[in-house]
N, CA, C and O of each residue as an XYZ file, in Angstrom:
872
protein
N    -107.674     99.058     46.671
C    -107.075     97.710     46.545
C    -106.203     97.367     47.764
O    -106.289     96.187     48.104
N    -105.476     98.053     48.414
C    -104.698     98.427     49.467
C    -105.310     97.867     50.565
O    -104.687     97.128     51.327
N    -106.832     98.233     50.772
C    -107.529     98.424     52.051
C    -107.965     96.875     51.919
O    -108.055     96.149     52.909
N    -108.228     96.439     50.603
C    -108.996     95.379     50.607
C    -107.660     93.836     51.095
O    -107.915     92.972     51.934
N    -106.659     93.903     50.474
C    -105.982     92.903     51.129
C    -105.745     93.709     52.490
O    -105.739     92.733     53.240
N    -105.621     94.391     53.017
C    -105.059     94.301     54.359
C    -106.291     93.553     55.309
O    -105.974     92.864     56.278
N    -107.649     93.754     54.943
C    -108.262     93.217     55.494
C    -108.342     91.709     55.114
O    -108.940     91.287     56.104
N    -108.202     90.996     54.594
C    -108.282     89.908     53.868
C    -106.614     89.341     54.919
O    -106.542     88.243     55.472
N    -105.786     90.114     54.940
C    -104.472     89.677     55.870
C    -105.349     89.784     57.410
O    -105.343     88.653     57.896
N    -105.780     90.352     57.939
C    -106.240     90.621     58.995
C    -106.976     88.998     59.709
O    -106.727     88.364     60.734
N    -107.902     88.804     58.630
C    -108.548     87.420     58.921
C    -108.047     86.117     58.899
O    -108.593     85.123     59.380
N    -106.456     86.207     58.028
C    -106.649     84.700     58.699
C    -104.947     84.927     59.605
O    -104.065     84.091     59.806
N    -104.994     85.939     59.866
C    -103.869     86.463     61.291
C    -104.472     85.463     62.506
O    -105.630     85.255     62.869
N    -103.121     84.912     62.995
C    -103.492     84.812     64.792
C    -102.999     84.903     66.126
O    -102.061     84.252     66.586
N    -103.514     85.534     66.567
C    -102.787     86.290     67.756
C    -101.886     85.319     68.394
O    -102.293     84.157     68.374
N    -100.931     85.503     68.866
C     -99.642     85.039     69.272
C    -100.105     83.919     70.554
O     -99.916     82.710     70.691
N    -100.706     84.814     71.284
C    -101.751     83.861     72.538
C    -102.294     82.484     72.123
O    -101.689     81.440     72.364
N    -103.437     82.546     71.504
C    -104.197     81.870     70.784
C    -103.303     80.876     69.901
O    -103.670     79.710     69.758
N    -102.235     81.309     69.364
C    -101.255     80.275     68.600
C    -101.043     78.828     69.711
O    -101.378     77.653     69.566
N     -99.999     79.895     71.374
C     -99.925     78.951     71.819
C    -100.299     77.794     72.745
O     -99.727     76.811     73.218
N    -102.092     78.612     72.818
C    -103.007     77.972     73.294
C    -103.093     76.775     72.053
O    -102.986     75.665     72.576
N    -103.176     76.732     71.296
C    -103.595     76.083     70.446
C    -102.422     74.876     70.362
O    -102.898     73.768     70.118
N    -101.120     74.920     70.509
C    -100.492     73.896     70.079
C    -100.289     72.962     71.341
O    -100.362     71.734     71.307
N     -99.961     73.914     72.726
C    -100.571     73.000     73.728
C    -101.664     72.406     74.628
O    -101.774     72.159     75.829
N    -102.738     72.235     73.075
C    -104.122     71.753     73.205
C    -103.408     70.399     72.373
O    -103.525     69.243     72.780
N    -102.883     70.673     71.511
C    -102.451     69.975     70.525
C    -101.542     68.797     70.839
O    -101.500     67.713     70.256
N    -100.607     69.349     72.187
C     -99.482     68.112     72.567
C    -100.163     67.379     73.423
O     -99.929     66.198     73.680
N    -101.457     68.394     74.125
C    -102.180     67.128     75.216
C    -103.196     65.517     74.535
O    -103.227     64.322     74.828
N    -104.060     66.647     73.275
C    -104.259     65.624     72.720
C    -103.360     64.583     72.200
O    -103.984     63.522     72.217
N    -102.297     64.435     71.794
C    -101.316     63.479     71.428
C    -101.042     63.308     72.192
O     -99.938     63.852     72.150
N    -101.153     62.755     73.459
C    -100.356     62.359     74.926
C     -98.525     62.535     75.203
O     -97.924     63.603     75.319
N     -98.054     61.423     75.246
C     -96.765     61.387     75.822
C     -96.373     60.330     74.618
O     -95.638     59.384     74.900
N     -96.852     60.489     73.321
C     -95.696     59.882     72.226
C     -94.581     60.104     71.843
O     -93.849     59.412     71.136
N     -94.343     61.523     72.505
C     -93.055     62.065     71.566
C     -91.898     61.471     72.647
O     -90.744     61.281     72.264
N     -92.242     61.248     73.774
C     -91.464     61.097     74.794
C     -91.181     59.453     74.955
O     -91.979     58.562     74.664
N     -89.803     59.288     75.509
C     -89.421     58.222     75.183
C     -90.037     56.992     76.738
O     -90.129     57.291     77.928
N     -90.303     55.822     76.142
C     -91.257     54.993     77.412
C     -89.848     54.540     78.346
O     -88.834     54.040     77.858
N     -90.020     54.787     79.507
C     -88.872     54.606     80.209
C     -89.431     53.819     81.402
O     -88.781     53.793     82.447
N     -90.432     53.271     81.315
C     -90.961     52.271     82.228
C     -90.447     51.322     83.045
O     -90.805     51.095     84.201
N     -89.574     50.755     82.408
C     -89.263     49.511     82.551
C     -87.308     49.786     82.850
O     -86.514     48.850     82.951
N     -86.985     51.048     82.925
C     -85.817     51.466     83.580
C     -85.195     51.028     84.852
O     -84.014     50.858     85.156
N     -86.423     50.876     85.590
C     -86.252     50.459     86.953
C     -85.453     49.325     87.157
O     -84.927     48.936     88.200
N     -85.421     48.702     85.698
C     -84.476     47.230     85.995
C     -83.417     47.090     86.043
O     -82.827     46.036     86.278
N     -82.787     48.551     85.742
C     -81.401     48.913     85.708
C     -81.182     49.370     86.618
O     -80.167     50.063     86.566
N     -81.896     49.327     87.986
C     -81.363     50.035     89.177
C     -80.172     49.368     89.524
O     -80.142     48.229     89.057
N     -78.852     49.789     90.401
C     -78.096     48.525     91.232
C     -78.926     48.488     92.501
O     -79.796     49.318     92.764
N     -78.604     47.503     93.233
C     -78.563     47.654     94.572
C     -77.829     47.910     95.319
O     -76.820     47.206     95.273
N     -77.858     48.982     96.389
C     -76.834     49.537     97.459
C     -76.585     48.585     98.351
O     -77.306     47.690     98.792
N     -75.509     48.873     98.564
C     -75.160     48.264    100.281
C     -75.755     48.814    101.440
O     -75.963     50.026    101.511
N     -76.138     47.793    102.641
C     -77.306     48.295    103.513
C     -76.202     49.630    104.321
O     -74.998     49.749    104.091
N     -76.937     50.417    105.176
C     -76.459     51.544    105.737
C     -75.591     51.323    106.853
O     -75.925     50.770    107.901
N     -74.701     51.686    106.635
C     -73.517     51.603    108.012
C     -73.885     52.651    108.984
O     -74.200     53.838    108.897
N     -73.740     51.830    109.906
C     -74.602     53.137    111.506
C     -72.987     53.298    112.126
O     -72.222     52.399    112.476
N     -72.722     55.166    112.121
C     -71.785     55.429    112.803
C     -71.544     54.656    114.112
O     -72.502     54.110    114.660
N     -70.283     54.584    114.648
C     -69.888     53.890    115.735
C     -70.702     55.205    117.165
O     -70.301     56.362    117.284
N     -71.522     54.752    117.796
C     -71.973     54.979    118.560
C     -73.539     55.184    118.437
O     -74.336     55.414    119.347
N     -73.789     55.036    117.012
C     -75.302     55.205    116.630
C     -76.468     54.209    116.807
O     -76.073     53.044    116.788
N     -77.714     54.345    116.964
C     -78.515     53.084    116.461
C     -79.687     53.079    115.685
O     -80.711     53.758    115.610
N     -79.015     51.704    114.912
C     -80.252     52.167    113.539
C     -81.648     51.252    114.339
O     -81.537     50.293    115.102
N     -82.416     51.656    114.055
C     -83.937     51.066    114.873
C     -84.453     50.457    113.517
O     -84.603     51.104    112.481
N     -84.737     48.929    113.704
C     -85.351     48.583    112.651
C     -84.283     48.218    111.776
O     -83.140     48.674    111.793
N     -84.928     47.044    110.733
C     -84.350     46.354    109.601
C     -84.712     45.964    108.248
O     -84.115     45.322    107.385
N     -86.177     46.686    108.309
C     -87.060     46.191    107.006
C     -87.495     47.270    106.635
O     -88.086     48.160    107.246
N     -87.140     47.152    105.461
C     -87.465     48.718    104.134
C     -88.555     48.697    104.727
O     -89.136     47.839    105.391
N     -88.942     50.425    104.226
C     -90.167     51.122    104.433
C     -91.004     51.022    103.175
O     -92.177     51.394    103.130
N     -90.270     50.445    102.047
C     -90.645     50.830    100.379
C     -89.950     49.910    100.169
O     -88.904     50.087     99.544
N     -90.372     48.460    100.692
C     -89.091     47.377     99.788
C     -89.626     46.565     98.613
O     -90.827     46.310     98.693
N     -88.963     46.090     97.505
C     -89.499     45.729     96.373
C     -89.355     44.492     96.451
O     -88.239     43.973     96.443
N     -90.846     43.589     96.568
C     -91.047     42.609     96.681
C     -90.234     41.621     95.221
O     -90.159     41.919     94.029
N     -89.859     40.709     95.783
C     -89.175     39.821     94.978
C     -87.568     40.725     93.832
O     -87.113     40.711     92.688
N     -87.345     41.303     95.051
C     -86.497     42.112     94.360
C     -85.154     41.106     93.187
O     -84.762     41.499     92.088
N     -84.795     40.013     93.783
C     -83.736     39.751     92.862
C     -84.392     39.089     91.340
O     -83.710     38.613     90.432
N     -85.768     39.204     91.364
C     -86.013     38.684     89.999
C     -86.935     39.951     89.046
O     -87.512     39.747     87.978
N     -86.853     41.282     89.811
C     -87.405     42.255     89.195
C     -85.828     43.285     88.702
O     -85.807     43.970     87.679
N     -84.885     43.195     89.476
C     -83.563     43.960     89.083
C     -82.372     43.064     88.080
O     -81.234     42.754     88.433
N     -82.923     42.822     86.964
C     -82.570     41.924     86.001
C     -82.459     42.816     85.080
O     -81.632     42.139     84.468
N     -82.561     43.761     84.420
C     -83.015     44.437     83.398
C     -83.983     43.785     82.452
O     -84.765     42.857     82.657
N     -83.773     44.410     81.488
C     -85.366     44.209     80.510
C     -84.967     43.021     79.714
O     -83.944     42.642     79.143
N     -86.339     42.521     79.927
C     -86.414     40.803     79.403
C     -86.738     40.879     78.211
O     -87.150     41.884     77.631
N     -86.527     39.554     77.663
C     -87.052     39.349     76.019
C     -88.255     39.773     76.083
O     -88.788     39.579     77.175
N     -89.173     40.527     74.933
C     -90.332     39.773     74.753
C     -90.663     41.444     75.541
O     -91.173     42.209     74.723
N     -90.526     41.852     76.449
C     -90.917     43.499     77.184
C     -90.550     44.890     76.671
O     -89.539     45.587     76.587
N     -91.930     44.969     76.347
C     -92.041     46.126     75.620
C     -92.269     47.703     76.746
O     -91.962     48.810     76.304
N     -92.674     47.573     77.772
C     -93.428     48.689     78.830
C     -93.284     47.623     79.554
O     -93.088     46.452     79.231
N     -93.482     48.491     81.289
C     -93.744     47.910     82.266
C     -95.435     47.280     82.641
O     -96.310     48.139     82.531
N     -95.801     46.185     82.968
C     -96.602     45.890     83.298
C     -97.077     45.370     84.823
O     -96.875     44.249     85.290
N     -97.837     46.613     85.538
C     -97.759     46.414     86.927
C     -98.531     45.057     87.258
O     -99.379     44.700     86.440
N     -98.291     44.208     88.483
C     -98.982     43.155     88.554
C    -100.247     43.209     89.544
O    -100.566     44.106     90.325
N    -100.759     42.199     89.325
C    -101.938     42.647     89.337
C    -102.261     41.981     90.834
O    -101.980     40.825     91.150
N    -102.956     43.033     91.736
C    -103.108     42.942     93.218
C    -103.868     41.501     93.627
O    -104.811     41.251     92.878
N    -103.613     40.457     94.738
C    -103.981     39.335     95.347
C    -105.773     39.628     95.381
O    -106.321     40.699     95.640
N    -106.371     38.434     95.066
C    -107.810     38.202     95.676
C    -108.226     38.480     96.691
O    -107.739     37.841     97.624
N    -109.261     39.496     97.035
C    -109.542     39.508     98.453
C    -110.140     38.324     99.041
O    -110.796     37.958     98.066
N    -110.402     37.387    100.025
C    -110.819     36.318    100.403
C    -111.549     37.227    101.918
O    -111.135     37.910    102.855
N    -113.017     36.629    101.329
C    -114.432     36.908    102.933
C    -114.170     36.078    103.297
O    -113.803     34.994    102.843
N    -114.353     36.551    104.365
C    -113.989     35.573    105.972
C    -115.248     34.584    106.265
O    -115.369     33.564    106.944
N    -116.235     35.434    105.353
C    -118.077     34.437    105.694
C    -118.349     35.386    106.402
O    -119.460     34.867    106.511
N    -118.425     36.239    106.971
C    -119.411     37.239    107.336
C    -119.750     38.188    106.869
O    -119.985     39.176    107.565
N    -119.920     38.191    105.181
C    -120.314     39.237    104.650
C    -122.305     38.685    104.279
O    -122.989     37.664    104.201
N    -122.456     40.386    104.148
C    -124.180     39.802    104.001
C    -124.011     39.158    103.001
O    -123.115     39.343    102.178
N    -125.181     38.015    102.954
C    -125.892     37.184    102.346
C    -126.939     37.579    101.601
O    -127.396     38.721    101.658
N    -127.545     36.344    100.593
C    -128.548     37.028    100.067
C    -129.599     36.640    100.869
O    -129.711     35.643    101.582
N    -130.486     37.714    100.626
C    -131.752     38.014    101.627
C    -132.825     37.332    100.856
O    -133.822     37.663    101.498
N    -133.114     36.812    100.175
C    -133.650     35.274     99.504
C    -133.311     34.184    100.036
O    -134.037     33.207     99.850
N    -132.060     34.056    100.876
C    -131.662     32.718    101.101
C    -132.891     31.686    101.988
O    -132.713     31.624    103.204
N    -133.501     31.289    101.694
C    -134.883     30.315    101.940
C    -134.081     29.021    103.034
O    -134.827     28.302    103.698
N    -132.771     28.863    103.111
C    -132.363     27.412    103.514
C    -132.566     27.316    104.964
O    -132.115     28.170    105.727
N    -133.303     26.192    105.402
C    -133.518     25.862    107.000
C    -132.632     26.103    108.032
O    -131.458     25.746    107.939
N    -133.067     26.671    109.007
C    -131.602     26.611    109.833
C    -131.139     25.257    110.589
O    -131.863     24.444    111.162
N    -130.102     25.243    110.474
C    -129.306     23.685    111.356
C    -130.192     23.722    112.552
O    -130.843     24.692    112.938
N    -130.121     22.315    113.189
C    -130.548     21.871    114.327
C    -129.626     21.574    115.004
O    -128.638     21.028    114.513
N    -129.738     21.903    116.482
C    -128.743     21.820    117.619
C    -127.028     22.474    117.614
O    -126.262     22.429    118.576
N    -126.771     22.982    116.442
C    -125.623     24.160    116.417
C    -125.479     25.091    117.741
O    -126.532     25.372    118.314
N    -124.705     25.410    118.079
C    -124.383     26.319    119.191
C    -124.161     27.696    118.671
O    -123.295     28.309    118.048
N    -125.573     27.955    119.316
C    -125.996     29.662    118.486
C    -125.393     30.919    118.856
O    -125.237     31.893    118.119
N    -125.018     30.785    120.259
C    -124.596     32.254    120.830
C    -123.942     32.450    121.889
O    -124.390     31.770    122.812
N    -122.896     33.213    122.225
C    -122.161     33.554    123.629
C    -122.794     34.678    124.160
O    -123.560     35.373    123.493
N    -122.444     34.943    125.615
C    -122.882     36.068    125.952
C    -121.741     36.659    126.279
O    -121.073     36.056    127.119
N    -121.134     38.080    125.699
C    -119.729     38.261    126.293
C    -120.734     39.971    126.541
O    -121.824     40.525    126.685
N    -118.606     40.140    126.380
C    -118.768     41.518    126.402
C    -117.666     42.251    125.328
O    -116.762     41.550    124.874
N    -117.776     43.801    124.906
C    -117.150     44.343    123.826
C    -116.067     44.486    124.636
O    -116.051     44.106    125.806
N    -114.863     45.189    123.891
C    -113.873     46.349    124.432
C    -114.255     47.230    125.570
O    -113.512     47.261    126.551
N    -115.023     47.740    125.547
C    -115.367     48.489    126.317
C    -116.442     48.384    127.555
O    -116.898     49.350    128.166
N    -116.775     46.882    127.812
C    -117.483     46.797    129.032
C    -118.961     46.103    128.250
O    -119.530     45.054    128.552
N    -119.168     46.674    127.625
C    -120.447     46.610    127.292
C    -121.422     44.750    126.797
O    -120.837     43.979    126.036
N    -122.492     44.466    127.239
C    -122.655     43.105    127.090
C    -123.105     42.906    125.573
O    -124.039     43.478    125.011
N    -122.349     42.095    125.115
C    -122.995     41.889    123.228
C    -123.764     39.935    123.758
O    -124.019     39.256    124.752
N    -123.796     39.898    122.647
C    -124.379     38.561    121.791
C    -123.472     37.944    120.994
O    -123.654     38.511    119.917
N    -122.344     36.897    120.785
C    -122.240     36.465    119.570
C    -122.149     35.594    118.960
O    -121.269     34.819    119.336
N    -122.914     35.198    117.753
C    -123.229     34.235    117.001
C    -122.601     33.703    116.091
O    -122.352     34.438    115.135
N    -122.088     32.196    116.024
C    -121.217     32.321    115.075
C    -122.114     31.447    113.942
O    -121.826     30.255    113.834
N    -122.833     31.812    113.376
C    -123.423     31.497    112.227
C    -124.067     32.353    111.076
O    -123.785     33.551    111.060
N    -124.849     31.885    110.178
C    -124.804     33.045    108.616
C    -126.094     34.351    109.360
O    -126.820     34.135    110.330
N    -126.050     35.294    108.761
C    -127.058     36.146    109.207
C    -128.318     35.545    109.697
O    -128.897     35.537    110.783
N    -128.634     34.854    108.075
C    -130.130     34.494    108.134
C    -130.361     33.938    109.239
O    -131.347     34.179    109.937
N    -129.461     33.131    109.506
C    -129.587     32.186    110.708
C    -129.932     32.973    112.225
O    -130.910     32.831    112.959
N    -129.084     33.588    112.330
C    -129.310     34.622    113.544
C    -130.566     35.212    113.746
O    -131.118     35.035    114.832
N    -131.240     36.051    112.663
C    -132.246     36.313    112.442
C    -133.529     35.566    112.637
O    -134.641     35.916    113.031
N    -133.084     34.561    112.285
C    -134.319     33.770    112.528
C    -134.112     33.155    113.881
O    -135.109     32.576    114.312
N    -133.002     33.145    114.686
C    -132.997     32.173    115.946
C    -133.425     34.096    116.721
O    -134.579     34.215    117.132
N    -132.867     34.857    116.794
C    -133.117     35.853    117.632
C    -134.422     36.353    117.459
O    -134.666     36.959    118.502
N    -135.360     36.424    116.731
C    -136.760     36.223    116.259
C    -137.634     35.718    116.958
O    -138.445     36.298    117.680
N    -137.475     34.360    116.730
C    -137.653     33.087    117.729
C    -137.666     33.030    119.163
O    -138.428     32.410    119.905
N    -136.528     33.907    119.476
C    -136.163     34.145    121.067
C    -137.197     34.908    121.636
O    -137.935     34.699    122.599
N    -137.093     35.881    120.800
C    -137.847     36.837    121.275
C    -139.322     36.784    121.532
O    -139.950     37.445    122.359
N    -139.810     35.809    120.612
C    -141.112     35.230    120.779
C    -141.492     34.804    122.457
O    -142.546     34.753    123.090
N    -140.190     34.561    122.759
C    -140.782     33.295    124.247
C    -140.231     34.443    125.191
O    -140.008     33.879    126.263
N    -139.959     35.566    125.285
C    -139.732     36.226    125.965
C    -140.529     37.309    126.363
O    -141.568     37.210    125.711
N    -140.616     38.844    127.506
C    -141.799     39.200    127.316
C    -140.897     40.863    126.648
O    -141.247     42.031    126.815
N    -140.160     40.523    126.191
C    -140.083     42.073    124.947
C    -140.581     41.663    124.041
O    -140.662     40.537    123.551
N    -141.120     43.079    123.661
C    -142.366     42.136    122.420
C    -141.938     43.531    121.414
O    -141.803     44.720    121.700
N    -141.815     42.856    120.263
C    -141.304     43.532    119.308
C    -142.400     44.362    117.900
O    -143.085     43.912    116.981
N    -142.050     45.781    118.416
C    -143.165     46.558    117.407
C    -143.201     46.618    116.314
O    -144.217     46.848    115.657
N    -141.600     46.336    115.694
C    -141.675     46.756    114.586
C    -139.879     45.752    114.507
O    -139.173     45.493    115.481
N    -139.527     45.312    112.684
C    -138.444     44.935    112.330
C    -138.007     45.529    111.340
O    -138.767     46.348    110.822
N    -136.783     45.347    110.801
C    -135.665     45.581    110.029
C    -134.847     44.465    109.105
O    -133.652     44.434    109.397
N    -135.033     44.032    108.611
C    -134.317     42.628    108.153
C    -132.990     43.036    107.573
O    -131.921     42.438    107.695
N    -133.341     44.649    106.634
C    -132.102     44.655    105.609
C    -131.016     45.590    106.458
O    -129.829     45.798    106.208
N    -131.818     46.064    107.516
C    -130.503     46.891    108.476
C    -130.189     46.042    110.355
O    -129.606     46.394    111.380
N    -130.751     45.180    110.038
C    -130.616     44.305    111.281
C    -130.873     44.593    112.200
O    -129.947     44.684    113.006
N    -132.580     44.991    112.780
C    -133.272     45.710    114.140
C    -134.074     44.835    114.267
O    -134.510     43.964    113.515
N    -134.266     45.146    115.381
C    -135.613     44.496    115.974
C    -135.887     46.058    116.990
O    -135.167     46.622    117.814
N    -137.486     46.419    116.367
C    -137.768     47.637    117.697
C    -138.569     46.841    118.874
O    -139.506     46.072    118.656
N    -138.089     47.129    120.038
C    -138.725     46.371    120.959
C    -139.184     47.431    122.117
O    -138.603     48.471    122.428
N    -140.646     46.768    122.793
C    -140.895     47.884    124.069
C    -140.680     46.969    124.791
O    -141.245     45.878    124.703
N    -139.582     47.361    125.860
C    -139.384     46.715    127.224
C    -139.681     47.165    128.591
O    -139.359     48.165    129.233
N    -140.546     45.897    128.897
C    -140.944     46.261    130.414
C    -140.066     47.257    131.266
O    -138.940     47.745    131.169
N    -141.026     47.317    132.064
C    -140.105     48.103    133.361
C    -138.917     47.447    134.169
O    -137.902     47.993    134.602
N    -139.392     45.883    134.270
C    -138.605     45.632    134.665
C    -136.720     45.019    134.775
O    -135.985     44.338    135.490
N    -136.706     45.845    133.510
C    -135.492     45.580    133.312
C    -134.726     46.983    133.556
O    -133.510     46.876    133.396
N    -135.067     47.963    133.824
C    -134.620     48.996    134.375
C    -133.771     49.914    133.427
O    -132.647     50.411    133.506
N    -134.823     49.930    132.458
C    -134.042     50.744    130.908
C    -133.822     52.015    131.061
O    -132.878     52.701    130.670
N    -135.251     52.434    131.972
C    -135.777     53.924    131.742
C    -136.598     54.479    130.715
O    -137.641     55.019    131.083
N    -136.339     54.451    129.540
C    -137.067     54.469    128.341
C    -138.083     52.997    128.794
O    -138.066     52.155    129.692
N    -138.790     53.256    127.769
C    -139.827     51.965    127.076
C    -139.410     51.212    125.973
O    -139.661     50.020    125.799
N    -138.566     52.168    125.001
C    -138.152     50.983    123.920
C    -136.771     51.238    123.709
O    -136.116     52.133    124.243
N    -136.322     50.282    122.793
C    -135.228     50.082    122.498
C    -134.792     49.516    121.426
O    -135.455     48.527    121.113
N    -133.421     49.909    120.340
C    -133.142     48.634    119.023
C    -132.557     47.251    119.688
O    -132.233     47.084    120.864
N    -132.522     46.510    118.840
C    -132.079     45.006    119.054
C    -131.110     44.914    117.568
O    -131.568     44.563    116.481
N    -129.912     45.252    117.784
C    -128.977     45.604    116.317
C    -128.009     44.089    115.775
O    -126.985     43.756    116.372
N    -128.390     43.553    114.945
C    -127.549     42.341    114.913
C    -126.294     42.909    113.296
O    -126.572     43.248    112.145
N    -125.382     42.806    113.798
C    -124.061     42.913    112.905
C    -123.294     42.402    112.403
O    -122.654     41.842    113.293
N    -122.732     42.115    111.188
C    -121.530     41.465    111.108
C    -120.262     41.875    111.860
O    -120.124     42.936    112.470
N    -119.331     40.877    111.737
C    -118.224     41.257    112.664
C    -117.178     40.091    111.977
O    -117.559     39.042    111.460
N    -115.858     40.516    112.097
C    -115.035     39.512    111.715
C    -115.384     38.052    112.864
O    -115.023     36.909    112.584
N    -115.861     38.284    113.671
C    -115.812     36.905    114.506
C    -117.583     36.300    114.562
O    -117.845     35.306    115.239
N    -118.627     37.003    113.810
C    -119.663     36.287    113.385
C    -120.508     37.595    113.880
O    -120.107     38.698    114.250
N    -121.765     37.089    113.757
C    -123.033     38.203    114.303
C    -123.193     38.426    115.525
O    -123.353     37.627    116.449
N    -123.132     39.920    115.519
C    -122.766     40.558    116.856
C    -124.301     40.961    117.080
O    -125.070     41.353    116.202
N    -124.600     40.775    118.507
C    -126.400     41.517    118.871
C    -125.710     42.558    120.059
O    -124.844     42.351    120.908
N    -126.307     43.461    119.796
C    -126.056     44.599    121.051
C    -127.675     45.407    120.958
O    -128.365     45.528    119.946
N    -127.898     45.751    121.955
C    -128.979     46.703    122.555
C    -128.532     48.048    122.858
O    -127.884     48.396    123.845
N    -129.169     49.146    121.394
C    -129.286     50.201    121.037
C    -130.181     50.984    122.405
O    -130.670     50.443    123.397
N    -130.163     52.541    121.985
C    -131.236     52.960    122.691
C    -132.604     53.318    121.530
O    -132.837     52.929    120.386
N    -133.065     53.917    122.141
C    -134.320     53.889    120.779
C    -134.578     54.484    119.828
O    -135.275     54.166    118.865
N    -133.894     55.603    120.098
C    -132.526     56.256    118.918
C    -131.903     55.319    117.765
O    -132.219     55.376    116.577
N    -130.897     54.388    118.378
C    -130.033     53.705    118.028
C    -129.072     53.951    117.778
O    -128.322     53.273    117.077
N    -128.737     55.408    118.489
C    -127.442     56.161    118.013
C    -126.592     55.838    118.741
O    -125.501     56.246    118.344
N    -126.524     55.028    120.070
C    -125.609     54.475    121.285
C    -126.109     53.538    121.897
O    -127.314     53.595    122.142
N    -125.322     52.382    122.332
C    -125.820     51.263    123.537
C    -126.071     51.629    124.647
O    -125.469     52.502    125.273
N    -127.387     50.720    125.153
C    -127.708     51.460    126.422
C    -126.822     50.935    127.962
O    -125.987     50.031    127.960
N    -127.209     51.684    129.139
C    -126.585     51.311    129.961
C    -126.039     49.763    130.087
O    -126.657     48.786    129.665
N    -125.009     49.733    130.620
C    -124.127     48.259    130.677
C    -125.860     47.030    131.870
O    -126.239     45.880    131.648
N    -126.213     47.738    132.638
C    -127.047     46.810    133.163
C    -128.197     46.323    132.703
O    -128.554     45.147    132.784
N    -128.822     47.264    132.189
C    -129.987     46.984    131.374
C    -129.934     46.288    130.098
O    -130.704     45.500    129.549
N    -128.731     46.832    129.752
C    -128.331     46.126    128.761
C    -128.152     44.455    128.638
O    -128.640     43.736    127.766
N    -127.517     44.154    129.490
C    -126.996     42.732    129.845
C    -128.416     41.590    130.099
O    -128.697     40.552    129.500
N    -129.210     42.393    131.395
C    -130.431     41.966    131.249
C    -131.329     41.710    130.169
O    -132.209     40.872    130.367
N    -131.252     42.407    128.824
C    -132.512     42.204    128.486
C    -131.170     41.067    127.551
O    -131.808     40.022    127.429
N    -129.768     40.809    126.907
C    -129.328     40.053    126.152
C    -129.450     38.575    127.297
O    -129.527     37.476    126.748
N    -129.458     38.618    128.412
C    -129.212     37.604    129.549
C    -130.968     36.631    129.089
O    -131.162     35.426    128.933
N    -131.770     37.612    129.014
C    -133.150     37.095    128.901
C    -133.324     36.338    127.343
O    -134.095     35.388    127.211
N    -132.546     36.856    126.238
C    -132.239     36.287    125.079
C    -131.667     35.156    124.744
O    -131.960     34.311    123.899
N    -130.468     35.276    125.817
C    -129.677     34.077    125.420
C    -130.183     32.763    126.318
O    -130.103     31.690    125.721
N    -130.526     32.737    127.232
C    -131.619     32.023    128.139
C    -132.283     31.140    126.717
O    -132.022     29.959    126.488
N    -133.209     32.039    125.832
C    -133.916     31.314    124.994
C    -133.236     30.703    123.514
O    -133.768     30.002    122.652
N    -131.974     31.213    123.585
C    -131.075     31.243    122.192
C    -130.192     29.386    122.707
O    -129.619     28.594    121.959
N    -130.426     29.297    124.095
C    -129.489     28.018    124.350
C    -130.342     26.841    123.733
O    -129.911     25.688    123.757
């Protein structure tokens, strides 16, 4: 009889471990109820007086690093009606218009708009740029290319290429080359890849074959 409850005690025993695995399984599932919501504390901050710079010191700068926007109407303490803090909710992003478009867009392109500059990047290099919607570009640099003698092997619509083999006489070295049109905060950018497309090609060759483009883009 002895043997039989001790085993019968044995089974519903639990190891000390396992207890307190178990209860802080237990506080995670119940989150942070027991704890008091202190959210909205922040409204009880004071505000300090700004920093006095020892006599011979200099303070650099005048604008918090961490300053709390609209501070004299958030350090009020807690309002009627507030239960928790409720963070507000971040400004609209606003596109500038040079984000892609849809690639359905069917609409004609304008007549007589001023399609393209010929500059150059940061760094020397000769771009294209267009200040109108993709489609548009696409279809005028297309176009260009038609009346010109790079003649294009192969396109890209949804990554913005044109593969082109160019004569000799533009002094590439290679035979072909990309034709990369981009968005850009200041409209569609064209630059001449190598045939790779992993880098722009030389600044001269380069210029030449966009010089022969924009010729037909005016």
């Amino acid at each position: 009889m002895k043997q039989a409850l001790t085993t019968s005690l044995r089974v519903f025993s639990i190891p000390k471990g396992r207890l307190a695995i178990s209860l802080m399984l237990l506080a995670a599932v119940s989150g942070c109820s027991w704890l008091p919501d202190a959210s909205l504390d922040y409204r009880n901050a004071k505000v300090t007086d700004p920093i006095q710079v020892p006599e011979g010191g200099v303070f650099i700068g005048e604008q918090a690093l961490y300053g709390v926007s609209d501070l004299d109407d958030r350090l009020i303490g807690k309002q009627e009606g507030e239960s928790k803090y409720v963070p507000p909710k971040p400004p609209q992003l606003v596109v500038l218009g040079n984000a892609p478009e849809d690639d359905n867009d069917e609409t004609p392109a304008p007549e007589g708009e001023s399609r393209a500059i010929l500059a150059r990047d940061g760094n020397g290099y000769p771009i294209l740029m267009m200040s109108t919607r993709y489609a548009w570009a696409w279809e005028y640099v297309g176009e260009a290319l038609k009346q010109t003698d790079l003649k294009v092997a192969d396109r890209d619509r949804e990554v913005g290429i044109f593969y082109l083999r160019v004569p000799s006489r533009y002094e590439l070295g290679a035979r072909e080359a990309q034709l990369k049109l981009s968005h850009t905060t200041n409209g569609i950018q064209v630059a001449v890849l190598n045939e790779k497309g992993t880098a722009l090609v030389e600044k001269t060759p380069g210029l030449a074959i966009l010089e022969r483009i924009y010729e037909e883009l005016e």
